[in-house]
N, C-alpha and C positions, 0 to 999 in steps of 0.2 A: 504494500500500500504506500508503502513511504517513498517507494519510485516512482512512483506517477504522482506524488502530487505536486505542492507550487513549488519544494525544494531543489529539485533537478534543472525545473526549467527557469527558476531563478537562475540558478548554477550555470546553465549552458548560457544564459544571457549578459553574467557577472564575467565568463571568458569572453565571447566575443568583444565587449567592451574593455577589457583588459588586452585583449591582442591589439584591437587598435593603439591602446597607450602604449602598448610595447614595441608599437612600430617607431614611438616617438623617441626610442631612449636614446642617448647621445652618442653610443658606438655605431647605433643602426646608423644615424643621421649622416656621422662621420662617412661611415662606412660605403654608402648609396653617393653621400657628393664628392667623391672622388671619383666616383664611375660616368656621375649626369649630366657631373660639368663637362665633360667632351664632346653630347652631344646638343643638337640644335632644333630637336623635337619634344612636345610634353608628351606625345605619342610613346615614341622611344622610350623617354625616361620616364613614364608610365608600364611603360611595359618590364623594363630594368625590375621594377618595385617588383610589381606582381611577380616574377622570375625569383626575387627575392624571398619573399611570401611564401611561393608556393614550397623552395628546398627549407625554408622555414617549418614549413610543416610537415614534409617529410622527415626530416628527420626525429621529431616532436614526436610523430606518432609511431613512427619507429621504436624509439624509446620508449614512449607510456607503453604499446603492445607489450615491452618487455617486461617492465615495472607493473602492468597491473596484472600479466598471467601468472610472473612467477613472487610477487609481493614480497618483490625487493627496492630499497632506495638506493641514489646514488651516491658511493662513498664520498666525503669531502674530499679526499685525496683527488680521484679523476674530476670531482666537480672544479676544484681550482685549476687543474690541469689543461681542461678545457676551456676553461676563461683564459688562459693563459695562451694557449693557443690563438684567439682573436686578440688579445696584445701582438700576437707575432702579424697575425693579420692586417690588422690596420698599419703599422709599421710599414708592411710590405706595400699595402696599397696604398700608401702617403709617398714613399720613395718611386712607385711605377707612374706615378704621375709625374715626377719629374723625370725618368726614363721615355716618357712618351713626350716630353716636349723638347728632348733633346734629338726625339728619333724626329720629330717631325720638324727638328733644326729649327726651334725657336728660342731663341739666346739674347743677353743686352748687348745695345750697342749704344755708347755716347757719340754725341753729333754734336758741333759747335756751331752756335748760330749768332757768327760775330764774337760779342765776349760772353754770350751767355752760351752753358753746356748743356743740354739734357740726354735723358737716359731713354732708350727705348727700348720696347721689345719690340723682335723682330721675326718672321720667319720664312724660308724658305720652299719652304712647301707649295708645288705649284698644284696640285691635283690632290682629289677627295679619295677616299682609303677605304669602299667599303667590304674589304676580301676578310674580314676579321669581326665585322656583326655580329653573328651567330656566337662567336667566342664572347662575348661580351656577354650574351644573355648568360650561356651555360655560367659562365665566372658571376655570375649575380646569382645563380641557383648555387652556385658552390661555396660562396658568402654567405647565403640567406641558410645554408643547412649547417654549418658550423655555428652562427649564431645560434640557429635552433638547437643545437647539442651542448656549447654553453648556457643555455639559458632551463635546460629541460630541468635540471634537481629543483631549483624551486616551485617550476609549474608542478611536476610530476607531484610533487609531496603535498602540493595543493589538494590533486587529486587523490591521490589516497587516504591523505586523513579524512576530506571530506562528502565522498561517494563509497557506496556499498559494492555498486552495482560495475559491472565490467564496461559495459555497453555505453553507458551514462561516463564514465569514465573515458572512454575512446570517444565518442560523441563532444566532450567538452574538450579534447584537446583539438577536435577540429575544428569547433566552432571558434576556439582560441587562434588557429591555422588562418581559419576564414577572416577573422577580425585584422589579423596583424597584414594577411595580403591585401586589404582594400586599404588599411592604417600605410601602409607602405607606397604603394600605387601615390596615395592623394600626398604623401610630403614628398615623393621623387617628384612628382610634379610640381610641386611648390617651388623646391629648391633649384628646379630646374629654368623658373621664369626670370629669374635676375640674369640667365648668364643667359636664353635667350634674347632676351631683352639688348643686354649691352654688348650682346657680339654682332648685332644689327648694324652698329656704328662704334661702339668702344671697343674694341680688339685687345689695346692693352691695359684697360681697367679689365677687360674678362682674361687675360693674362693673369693678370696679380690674382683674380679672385680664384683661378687655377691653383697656384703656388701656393696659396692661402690654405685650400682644400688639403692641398698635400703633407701643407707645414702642420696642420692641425691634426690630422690623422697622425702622423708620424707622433706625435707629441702626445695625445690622447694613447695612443698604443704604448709607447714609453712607460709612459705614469701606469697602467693597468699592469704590463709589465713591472714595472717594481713595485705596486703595489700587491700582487701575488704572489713575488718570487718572493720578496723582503718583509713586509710585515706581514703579510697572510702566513709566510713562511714555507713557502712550496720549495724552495731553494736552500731552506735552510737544514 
């Protein structure tokens, strides 16, 4: 009786609403605008989210399947391991941003105009690149399921302390799935309207806002890095 009534579907309504918040956390955000700022569509970096979203919840319910059949949690030990993993991540995708603007030979250059100097960016790039699209999505499915594997001990233990039932159990981590893809979708899109906007006419304000992307990632990933390895103690 206790499965069917308002507590369940409380429950699946308390995930879905929590996956969209979870689309909001600061690694995700990190993580999605160093992919969105490359490109030039909300289309696109709509699509990036949901690709995100969806390896988000693969792997979510990969996980709960395994935690609710055999009613195990996940040790702290791999749970920090895992977060510590997406410090390696973000790192990586804070540094391939400036890898890709090196490959696409865009670098400063000072010009003097009279006695005044400025700085530009600049790049060499005559022609549009779209042989590596598809790599783009799958690596946003490949992001978005790691995140989901960092992030499962808290959901999961959600679910277990507070459903009976197996079904109701898998049922809420999709609807937690479903929340965090449409939660995801709508901020790649957000994030993705400033650097449409100013690559219309500002090339090198959407430069900087590039490098920005990259520098903060790198530096977000850091900090999670030592704070896992060092005071969490994963490394010690």
């Amino acid at each position: 009786m206790y499965e069917i009534g308002i507590l369940p579907f409380s429950l699946l309504g308390f995930g879905f609403l929590l996956g969209i918040k979870h689309a909001f956390d600061a690694d995700h955000v990190v993580a999605i605008s160093t992919m969105v700022s490359r490109h030039k569509s909300i289309k696109r970096s709509s699509l990036l989210g949901m690709f995100w979203g969806v390896g988000h919840t693969i792997s979510l319910l990969v996980v709960g399947l395994v935690i609710l059949l055999l009613k195990i949690s996940i040790p702290e030990k791999v749970a920090l391991s895992l977060e510590f993993i997406v410090g390696i991540m973000l790192v990586l995708l804070g540094i391939n941003v400036f890898m890709t603007m090196n490959k696409n030979k865009i670098h400063f250059h000072k010009h003097r105009h009279g006695k005044e100097e400025h700085i530009h960016f600049h790049s060499h790039k005559l022609a549009k690149n779209h042989a590596h699209e598809h790599t783009t999505l799958y690596k946003s499915l490949l992001i978005g399921a790691i995140h989901g594997l960092a992030g499962s001990a808290a959901i999961t233990l959600l679910v277990l302390t507070t459903v009976k039932s197996f079904w109701i159990g898998m049922i809420y981590m999709l609807t937690f799935g479903i929340g965090s893809i449409l939660g995801m979708m709508l901020i790649s899109s957000i994030i993705s309207l400033p650097f449409i906007i100013i690559s219309i006419k500002f090339k090198r304000i959407r430069n900087i806002m590039n490098i920005s992307a990259g520098l903060i990632s790198t530096a977000i990933g850091l900090i999670i890095l030592y704070d896992i390895g060092f005071v969490e103690g994963l490394l010690k």
